[in-house]
C-alpha positions as YAML, in Angstrom:
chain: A
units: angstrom
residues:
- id: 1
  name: UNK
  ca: [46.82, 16.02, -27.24]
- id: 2
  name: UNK
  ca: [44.13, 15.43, -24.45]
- id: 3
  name: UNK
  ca: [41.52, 17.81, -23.38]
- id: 4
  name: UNK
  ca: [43.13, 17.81, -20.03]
- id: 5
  name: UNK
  ca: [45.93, 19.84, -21.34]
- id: 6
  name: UNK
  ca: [43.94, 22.36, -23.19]
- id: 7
  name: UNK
  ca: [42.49, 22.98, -19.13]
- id: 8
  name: UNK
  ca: [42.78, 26.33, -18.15]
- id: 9
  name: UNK
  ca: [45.67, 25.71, -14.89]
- id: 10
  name: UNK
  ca: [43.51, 27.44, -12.48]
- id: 11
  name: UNK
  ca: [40.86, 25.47, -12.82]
- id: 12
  name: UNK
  ca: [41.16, 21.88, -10.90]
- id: 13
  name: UNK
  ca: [39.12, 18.88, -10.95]
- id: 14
  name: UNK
  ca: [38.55, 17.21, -7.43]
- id: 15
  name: UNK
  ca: [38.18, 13.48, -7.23]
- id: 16
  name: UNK
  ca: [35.03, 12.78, -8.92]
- id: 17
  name: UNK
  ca: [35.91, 14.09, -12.18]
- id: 18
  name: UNK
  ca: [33.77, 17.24, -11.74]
- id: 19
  name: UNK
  ca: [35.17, 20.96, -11.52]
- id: 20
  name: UNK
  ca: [35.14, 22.70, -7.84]
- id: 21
  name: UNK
  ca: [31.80, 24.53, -7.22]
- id: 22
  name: UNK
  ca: [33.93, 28.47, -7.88]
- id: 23
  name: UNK
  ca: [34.90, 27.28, -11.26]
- id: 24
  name: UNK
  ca: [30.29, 26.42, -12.26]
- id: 25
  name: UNK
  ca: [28.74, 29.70, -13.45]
- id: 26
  name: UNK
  ca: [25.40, 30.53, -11.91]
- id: 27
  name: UNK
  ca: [22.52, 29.09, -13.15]
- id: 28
  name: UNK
  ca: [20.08, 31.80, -12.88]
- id: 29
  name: UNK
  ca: [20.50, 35.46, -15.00]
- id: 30
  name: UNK
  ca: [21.33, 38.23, -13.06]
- id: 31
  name: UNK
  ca: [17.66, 39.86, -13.68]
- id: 32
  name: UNK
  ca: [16.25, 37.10, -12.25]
- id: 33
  name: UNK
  ca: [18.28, 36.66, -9.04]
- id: 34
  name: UNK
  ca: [17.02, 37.61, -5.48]
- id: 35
  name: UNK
  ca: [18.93, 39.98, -3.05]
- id: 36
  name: UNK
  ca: [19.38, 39.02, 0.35]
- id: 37
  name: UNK
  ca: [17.53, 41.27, 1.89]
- id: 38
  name: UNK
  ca: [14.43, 40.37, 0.04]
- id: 39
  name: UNK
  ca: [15.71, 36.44, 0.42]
- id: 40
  name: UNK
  ca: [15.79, 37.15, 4.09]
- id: 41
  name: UNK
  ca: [12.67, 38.62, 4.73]
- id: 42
  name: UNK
  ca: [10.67, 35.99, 2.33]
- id: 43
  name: UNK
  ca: [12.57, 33.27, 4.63]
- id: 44
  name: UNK
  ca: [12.02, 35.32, 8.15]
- id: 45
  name: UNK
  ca: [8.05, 35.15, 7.39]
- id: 46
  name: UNK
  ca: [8.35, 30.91, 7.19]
- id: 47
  name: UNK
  ca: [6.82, 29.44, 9.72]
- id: 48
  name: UNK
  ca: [6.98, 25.57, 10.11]
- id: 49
  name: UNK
  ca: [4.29, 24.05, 12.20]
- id: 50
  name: UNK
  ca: [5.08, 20.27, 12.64]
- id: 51
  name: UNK
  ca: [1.26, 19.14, 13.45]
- id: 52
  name: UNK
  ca: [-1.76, 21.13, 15.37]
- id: 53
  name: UNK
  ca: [-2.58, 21.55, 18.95]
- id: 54
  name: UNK
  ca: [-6.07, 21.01, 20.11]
- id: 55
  name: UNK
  ca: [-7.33, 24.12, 22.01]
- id: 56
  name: UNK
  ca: [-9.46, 21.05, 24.41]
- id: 57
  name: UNK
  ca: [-7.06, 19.40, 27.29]
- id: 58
  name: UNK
  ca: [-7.19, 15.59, 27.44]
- id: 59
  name: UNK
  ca: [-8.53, 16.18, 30.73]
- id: 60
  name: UNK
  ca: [-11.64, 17.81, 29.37]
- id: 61
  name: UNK
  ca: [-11.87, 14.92, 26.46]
- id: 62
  name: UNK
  ca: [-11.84, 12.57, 29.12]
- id: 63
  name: UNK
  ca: [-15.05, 14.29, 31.03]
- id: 64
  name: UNK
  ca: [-16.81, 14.10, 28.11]
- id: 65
  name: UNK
  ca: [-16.39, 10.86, 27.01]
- id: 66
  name: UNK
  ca: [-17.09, 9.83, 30.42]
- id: 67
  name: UNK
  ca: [-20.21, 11.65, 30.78]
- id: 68
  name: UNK
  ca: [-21.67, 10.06, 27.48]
- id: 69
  name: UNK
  ca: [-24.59, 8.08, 27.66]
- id: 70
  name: UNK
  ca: [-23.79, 6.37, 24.47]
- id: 71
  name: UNK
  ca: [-23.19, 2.31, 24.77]
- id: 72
  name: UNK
  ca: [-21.82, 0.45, 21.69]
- id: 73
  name: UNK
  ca: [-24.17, -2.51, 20.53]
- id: 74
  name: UNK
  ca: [-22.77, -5.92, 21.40]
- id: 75
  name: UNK
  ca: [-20.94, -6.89, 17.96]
- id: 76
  name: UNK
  ca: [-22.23, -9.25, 15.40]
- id: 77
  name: UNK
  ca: [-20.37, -12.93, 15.24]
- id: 78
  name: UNK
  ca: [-18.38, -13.39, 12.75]
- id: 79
  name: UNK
  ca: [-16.51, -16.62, 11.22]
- id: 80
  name: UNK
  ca: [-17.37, -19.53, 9.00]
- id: 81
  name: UNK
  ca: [-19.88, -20.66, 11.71]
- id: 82
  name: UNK
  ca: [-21.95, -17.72, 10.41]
- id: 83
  name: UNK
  ca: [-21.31, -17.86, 6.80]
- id: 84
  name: UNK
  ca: [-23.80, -19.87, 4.25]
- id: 85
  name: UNK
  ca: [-22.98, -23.91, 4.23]
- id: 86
  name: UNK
  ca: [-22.52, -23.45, 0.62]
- id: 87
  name: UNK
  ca: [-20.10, -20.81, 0.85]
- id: 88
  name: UNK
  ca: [-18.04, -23.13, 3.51]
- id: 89
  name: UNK
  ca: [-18.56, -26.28, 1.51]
- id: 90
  name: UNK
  ca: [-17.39, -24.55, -1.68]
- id: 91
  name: UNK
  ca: [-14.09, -23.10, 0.23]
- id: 92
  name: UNK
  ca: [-12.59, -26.54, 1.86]
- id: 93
  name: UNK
  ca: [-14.05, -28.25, -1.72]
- id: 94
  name: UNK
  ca: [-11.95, -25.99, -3.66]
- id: 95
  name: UNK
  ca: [-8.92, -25.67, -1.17]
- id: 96
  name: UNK
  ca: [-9.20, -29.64, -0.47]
- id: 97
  name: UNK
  ca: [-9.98, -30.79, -3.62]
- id: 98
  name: UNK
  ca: [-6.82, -29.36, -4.87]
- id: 99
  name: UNK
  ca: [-4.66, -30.48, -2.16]
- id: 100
  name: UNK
  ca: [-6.16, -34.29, -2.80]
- id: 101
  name: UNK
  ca: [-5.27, -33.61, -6.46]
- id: 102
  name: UNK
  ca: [-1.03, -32.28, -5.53]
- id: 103
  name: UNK
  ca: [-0.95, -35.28, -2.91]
- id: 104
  name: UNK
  ca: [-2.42, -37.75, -5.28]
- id: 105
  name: UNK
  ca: [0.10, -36.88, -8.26]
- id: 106
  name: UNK
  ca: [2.77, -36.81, -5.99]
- id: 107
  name: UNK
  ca: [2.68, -39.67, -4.14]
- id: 108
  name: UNK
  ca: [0.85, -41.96, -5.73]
- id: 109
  name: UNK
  ca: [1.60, -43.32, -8.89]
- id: 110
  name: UNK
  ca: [0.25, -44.47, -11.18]
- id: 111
  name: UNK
  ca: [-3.64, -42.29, -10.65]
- id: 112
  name: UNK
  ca: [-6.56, -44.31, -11.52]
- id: 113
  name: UNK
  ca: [-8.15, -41.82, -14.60]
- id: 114
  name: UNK
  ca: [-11.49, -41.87, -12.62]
- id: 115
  name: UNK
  ca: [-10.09, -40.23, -9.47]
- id: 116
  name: UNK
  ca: [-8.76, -37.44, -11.02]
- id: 117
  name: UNK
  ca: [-12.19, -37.16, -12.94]
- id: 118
  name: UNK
  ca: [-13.76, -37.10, -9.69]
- id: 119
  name: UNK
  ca: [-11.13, -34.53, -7.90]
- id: 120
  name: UNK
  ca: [-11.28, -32.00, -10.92]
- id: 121
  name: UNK
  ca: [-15.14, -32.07, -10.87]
- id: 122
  name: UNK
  ca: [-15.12, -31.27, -7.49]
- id: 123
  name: UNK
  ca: [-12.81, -28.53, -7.73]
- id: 124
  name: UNK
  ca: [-14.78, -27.14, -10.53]
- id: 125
  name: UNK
  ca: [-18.25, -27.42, -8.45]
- id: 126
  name: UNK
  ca: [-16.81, -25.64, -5.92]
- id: 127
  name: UNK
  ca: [-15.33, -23.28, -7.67]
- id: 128
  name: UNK
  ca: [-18.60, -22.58, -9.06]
- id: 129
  name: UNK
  ca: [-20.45, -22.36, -6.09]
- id: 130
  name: UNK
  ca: [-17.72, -19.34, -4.44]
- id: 131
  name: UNK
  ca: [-17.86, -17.70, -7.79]
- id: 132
  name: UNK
  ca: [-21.89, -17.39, -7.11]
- id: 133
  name: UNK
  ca: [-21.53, -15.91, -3.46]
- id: 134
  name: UNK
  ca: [-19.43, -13.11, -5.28]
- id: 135
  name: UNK
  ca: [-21.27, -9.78, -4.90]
- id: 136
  name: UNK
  ca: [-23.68, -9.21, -7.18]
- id: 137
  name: UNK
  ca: [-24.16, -4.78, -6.53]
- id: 138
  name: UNK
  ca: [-22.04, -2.17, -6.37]
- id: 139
  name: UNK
  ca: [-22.23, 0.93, -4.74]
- id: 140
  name: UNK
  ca: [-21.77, 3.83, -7.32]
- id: 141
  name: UNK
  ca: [-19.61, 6.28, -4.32]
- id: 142
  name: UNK
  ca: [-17.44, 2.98, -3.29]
- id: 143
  name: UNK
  ca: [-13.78, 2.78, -4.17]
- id: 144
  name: UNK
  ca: [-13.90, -0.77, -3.71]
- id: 145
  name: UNK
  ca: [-12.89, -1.42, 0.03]
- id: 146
  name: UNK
  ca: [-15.66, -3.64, 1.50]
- id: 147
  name: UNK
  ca: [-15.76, -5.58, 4.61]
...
């Protein structure tokens, strides 16, 4: 015989195979249950504060930042115009070198062995010369972000 004969006929299964929630004893002892009235107070003293309110009006933020004297300093340039030659030499070597190299193998067959000599050396070069540009300190209190 199955086990779903041995079933007790009050109790009834609903579609997902699991008994109805009146039939599943309660997990917690009854010495360790809460009353309601102690539930409800404990809940009543919950208060849920979604973010904070700043006791200044935007108005009076506004007044002060306008009445600052403080100017910010004209920023630095930035780009490869700025960078070291070496640095920007060793970037379109490496990137360039290895796009000569996938164009050359792809397209054009058979590759003399001295071009590909050439191409690989100058990937390596360049490779060497953005490996030294790498920083060579590190601040002790940095978690590794650095612009």
């Amino acid at each position: 015989m199955s086990s779903r004969a041995e079933d007790p006929p009050d109790r009834e299964d609903d579609d997902s195979g699991r008994p109805d929630d009146e039939s599943v004893p309660e997990s917690l002892p009854d010495d360790q249950r809460v009353d309601d009235t102690t539930w409800s107070s404990f809940v009543d003293n919950i208060h849920w504060h979604t973010s904070t309110v700043p006791d200044v009006t935007p108005d009076e933020i506004r007044d002060v930042l306008d009445d600052a004297d403080w100017v910010p300093p004209e920023p630095q340039p930035i780009g490869w115009r700025t960078t070291s030659p070496s640095l920007v030499l060793g970037l379109f070597g490496a990137l360039g070198g290895a796009f000569v190299l996938f164009v050359v193998t792809v397209f054009f067959r058979p590759v003399p062995g001295w071009l590909l000599l050439v191409v690989i050396a100058v990937i390596v070069a360049s490779a060497a010369v953005l490996f030294s540009h790498l920083p060579t300190r590190r601040d002790p209190f940095s978690d590794g972000r650095e612009v």
